[in-house]
Backbone bond lengths (Angstrom), bond angles and torsions (degrees), N, CA, C in turn:
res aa  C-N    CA-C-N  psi(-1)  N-CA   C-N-CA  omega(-1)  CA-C   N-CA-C  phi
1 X - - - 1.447 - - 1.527 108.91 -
2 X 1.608 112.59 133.48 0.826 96.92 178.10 1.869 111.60 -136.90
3 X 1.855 115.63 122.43 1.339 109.51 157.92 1.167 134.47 -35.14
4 X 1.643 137.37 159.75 1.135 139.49 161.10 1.918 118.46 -156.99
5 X 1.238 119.60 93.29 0.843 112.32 -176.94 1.879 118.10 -96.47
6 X 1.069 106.58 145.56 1.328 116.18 164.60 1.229 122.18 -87.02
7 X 1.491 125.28 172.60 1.629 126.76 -177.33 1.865 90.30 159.49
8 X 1.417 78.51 147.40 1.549 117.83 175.26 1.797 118.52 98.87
9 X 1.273 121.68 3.35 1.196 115.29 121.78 1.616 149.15 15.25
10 X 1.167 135.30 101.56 0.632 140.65 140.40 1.881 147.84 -178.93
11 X 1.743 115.13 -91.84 1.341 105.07 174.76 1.544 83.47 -118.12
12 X 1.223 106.91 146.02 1.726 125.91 150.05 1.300 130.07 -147.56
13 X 1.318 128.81 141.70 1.577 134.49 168.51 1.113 105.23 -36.75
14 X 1.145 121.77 165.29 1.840 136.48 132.49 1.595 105.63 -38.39
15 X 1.479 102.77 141.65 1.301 119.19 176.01 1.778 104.04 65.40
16 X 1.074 129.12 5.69 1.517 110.33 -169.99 1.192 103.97 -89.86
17 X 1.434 119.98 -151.65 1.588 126.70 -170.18 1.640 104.18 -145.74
18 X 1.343 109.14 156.40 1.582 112.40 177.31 1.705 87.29 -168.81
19 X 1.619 90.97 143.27 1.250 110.67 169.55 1.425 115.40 -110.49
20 X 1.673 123.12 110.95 2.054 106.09 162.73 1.261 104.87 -80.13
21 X 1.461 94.22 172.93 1.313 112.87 151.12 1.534 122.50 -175.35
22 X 1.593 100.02 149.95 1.475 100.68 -177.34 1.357 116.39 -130.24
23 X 1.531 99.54 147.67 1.343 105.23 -177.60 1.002 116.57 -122.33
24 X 1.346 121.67 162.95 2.025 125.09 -152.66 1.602 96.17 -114.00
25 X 0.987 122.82 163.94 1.814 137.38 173.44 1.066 95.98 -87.21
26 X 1.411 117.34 -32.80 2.154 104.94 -170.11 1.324 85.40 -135.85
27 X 1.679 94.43 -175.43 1.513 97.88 -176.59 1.384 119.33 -84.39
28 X 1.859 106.92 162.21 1.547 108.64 178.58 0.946 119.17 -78.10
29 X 1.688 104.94 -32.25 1.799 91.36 165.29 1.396 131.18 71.83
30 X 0.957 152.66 106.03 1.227 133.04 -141.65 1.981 142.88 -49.54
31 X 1.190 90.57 15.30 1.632 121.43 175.17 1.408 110.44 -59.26
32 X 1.386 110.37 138.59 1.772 99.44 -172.82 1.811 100.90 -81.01
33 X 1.445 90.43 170.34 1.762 91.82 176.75 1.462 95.68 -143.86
34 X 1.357 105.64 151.52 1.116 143.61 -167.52 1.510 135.99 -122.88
35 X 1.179 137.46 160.00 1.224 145.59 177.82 1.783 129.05 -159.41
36 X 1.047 106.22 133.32 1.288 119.53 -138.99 1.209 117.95 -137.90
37 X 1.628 148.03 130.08 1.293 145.89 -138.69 1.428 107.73 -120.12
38 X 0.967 150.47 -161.98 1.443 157.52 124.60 1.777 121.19 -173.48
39 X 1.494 97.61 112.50 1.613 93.79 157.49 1.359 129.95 -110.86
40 X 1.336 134.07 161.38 1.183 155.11 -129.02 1.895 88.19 -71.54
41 X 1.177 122.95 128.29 1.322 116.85 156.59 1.932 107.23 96.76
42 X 1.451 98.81 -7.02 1.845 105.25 -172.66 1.500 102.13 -132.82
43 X 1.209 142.42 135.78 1.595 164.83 -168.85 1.985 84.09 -57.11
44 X 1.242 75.90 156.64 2.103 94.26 162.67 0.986 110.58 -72.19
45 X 1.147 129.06 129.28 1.581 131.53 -163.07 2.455 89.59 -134.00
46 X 1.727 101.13 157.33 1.470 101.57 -158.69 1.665 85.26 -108.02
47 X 1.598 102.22 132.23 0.949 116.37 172.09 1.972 126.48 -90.67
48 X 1.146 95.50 -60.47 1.598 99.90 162.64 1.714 96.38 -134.06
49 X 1.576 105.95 -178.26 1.341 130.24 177.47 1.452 104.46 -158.79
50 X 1.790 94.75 145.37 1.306 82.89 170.25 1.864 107.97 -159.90
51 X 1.248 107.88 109.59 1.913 113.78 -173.70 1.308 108.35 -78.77
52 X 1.805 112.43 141.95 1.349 147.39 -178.38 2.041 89.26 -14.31
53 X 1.295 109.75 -54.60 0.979 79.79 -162.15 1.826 136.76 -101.60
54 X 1.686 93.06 44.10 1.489 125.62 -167.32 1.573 124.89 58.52
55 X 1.254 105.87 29.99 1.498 128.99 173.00 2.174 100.43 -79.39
56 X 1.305 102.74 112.30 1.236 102.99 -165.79 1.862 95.18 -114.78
57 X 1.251 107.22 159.39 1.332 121.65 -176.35 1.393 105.36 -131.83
58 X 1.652 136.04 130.26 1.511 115.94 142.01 1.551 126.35 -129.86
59 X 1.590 116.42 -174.82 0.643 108.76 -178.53 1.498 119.90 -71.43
60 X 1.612 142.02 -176.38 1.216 128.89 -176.77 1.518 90.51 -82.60
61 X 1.233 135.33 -42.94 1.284 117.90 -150.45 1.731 119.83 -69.44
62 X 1.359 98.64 -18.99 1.535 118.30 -171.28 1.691 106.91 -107.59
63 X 1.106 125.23 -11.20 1.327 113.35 164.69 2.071 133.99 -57.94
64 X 1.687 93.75 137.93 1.074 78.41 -154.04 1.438 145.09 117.49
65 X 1.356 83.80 -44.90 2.044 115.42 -179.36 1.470 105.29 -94.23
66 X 1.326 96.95 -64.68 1.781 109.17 -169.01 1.135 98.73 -112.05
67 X 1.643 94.86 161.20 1.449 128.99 172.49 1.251 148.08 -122.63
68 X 1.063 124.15 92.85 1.779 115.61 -155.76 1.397 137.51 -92.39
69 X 1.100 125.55 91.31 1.661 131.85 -151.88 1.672 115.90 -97.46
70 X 1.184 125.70 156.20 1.345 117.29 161.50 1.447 119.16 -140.29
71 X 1.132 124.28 152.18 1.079 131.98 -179.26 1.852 146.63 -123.89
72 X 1.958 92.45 62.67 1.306 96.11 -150.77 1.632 120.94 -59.90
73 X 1.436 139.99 54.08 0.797 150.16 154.09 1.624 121.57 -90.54
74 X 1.716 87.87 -58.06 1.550 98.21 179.27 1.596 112.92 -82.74
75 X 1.711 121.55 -7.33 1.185 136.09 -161.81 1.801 118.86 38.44
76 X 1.678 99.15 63.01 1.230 118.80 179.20 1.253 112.18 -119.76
77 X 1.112 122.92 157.75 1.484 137.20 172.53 1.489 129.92 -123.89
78 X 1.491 139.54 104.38 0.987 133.10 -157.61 1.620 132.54 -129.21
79 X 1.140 106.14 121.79 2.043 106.10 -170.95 1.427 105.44 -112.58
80 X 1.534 93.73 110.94 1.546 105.68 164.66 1.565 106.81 -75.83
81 X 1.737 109.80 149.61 1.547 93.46 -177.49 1.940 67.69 -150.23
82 X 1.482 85.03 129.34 1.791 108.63 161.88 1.045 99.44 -114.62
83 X 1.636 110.86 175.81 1.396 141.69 167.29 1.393 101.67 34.40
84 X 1.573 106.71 59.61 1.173 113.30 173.77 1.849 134.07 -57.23
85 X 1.192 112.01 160.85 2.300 88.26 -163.56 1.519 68.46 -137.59
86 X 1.705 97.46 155.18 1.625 123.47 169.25 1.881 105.80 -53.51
87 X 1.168 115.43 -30.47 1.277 141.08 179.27 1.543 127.17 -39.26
88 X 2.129 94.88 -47.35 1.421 117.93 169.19 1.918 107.04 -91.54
89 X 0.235 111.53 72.29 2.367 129.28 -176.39 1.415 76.31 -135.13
90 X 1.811 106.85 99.36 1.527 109.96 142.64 1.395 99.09 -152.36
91 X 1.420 127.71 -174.10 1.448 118.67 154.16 1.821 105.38 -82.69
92 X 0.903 126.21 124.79 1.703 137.82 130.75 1.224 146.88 -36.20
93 X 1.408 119.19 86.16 1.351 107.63 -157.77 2.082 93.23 -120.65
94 X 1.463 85.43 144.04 1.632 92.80 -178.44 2.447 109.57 -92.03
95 X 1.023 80.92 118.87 1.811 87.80 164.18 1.024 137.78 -112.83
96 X 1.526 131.83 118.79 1.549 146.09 144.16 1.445 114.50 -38.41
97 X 1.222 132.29 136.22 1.349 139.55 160.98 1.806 113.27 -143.29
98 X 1.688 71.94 109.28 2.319 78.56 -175.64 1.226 109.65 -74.85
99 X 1.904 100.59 114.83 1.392 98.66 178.37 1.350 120.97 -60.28
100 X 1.506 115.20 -15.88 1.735 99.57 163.42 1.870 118.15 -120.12
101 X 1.382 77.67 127.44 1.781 97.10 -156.48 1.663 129.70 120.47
102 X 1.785 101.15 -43.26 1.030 98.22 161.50 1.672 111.87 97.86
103 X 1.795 114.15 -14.08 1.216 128.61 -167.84 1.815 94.12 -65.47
104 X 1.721 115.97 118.95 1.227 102.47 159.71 2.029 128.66 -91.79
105 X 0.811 140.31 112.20 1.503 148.43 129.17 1.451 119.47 1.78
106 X 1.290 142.77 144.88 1.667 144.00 -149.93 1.386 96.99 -165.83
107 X 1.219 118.21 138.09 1.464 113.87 150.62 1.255 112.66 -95.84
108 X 1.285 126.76 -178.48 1.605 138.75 142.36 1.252 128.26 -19.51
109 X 1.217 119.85 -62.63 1.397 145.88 159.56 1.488 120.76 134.55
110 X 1.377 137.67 -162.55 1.715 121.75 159.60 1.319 102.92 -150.33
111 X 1.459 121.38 95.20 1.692 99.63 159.19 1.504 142.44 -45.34
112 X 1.403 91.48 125.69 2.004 117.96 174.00 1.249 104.81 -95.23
113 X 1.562 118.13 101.36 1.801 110.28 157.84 1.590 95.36 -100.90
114 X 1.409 117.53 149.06 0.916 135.18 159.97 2.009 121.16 -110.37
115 X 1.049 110.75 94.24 1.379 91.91 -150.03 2.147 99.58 -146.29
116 X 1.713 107.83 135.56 1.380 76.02 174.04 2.029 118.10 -105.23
Protein backbone atom coordinates (compact mmCIF):
# COMPACT_ATOMS: atom_id res chain seq x y z
CA UNK A 1 0.00 0.00 0.00
CA UNK A 2 0.99 2.91 -0.90
CA UNK A 3 0.36 6.85 0.56
CA UNK A 4 0.62 9.89 -1.51
CA UNK A 5 0.24 13.19 -0.41
CA UNK A 6 0.15 16.40 -2.21
CA UNK A 7 1.06 20.04 -1.03
CA UNK A 8 1.91 23.35 -2.32
CA UNK A 9 -1.26 24.44 -3.52
CA UNK A 10 -2.82 27.19 -3.64
CA UNK A 11 -3.95 31.03 -4.77
CA UNK A 12 -2.03 32.70 -7.68
CA UNK A 13 -2.34 35.59 -10.24
CA UNK A 14 -2.14 35.15 -13.88
CA UNK A 15 1.23 34.50 -15.12
CA UNK A 16 2.58 33.47 -11.61
CA UNK A 17 4.29 30.28 -10.59
CA UNK A 18 3.60 27.42 -8.02
CA UNK A 19 5.36 24.42 -7.36
CA UNK A 20 3.38 20.77 -6.04
CA UNK A 21 4.55 18.12 -4.79
CA UNK A 22 4.00 14.71 -3.62
CA UNK A 23 5.40 12.42 -1.57
CA UNK A 24 4.86 8.57 -1.23
CA UNK A 25 5.04 6.50 2.30
CA UNK A 26 7.12 3.82 0.40
CA UNK A 27 9.10 3.87 -2.43
CA UNK A 28 8.27 4.89 -6.13
CA UNK A 29 10.29 2.54 -7.36
CA UNK A 30 10.29 2.36 -10.72
CA UNK A 31 6.43 2.91 -11.38
CA UNK A 32 5.47 5.83 -13.52
CA UNK A 33 3.93 8.91 -11.74
CA UNK A 34 1.55 11.09 -12.65
CA UNK A 35 -0.52 14.15 -12.24
CA UNK A 36 -3.83 14.90 -12.82
CA UNK A 37 -6.46 17.83 -12.79
CA UNK A 38 -10.10 17.95 -12.11
CA UNK A 39 -12.84 20.56 -12.16
CA UNK A 40 -16.17 20.47 -10.76
CA UNK A 41 -18.65 18.93 -13.34
CA UNK A 42 -15.60 17.43 -15.98
CA UNK A 43 -13.74 13.74 -15.52
CA UNK A 44 -9.84 13.82 -14.33
CA UNK A 45 -8.13 14.72 -17.14
CA UNK A 46 -3.68 13.87 -17.23
CA UNK A 47 -1.64 16.59 -16.79
CA UNK A 48 2.04 15.50 -17.01
CA UNK A 49 3.69 11.93 -16.61
CA UNK A 50 6.69 10.90 -15.95
CA UNK A 51 8.60 6.97 -16.05
CA UNK A 52 11.59 5.71 -13.80
CA UNK A 53 13.47 6.62 -16.46
CA UNK A 54 12.62 10.54 -16.74
CA UNK A 55 10.81 10.12 -19.99
CA UNK A 56 8.08 12.83 -19.42
CA UNK A 57 4.77 13.25 -21.32
CA UNK A 58 2.20 16.29 -21.30
CA UNK A 59 -0.74 17.39 -21.83
CA UNK A 60 -1.07 19.92 -24.92
CA UNK A 61 -2.49 22.53 -22.86
CA UNK A 62 0.37 22.72 -20.29
CA UNK A 63 3.32 22.21 -22.42
CA UNK A 64 5.97 24.39 -22.09
CA UNK A 65 4.51 25.86 -18.81
CA UNK A 66 5.17 23.03 -16.42
CA UNK A 67 7.53 20.69 -15.39
CA UNK A 68 7.46 17.38 -13.94
CA UNK A 69 10.33 15.90 -11.94
CA UNK A 70 10.92 13.04 -9.59
CA UNK A 71 13.02 12.22 -7.14
CA UNK A 72 13.50 8.60 -6.31
CA UNK A 73 15.60 9.07 -3.34
CA UNK A 74 13.34 11.24 -1.42
CA UNK A 75 10.30 9.32 -3.23
CA UNK A 76 8.76 12.65 -4.33
CA UNK A 77 7.09 13.85 -7.22
CA UNK A 78 7.13 17.29 -8.54
CA UNK A 79 5.14 19.86 -11.07
CA UNK A 80 6.50 23.04 -11.80
CA UNK A 81 3.66 25.13 -13.30
CA UNK A 82 4.63 28.75 -14.84
CA UNK A 83 2.75 31.26 -16.61
CA UNK A 84 0.00 30.19 -14.86
CA UNK A 85 -3.82 30.90 -16.85
CA UNK A 86 -7.30 31.25 -14.91
CA UNK A 87 -7.80 28.11 -17.13
CA UNK A 88 -5.51 25.77 -14.76
CA UNK A 89 -8.05 26.35 -11.27
CA UNK A 90 -8.62 22.64 -10.61
CA UNK A 91 -7.78 20.40 -7.71
CA UNK A 92 -4.39 18.38 -8.47
CA UNK A 93 -4.06 15.18 -7.57
CA UNK A 94 -0.67 13.16 -7.85
CA UNK A 95 -0.79 9.16 -9.20
CA UNK A 96 1.17 5.90 -8.79
CA UNK A 97 0.52 3.21 -11.32
CA UNK A 98 2.20 -0.37 -10.51
CA UNK A 99 3.74 -1.34 -13.48
CA UNK A 100 3.06 -4.84 -12.33
CA UNK A 101 -0.60 -5.27 -11.86
CA UNK A 102 -1.40 -2.09 -12.94
CA UNK A 103 -3.17 -1.09 -9.42
CA UNK A 104 -3.24 2.84 -9.58
CA UNK A 105 -2.64 4.97 -6.11
CA UNK A 106 -4.47 8.71 -5.55
CA UNK A 107 -3.73 11.26 -3.28
CA UNK A 108 -6.09 13.69 -1.60
CA UNK A 109 -5.58 16.19 -4.03
CA UNK A 110 -4.31 20.14 -3.74
CA UNK A 111 -6.21 23.07 -4.86
CA UNK A 112 -4.80 25.45 -7.81
CA UNK A 113 -6.78 28.80 -8.13
CA UNK A 114 -5.36 30.82 -10.54
CA UNK A 115 -7.17 33.95 -10.21
CA UNK A 116 -6.60 37.85 -10.17
Amino acid sequence: QVQLVESGGGLVQPGGSLRLSCAASGSIGINPMGWYRQVPGKPRGLVARIANDGTTMYADSVKGRFTVSRDNVKNTVFLQMNSLKPEDTAVYYCQLRKILGGTEYWGQGTQVTVSS
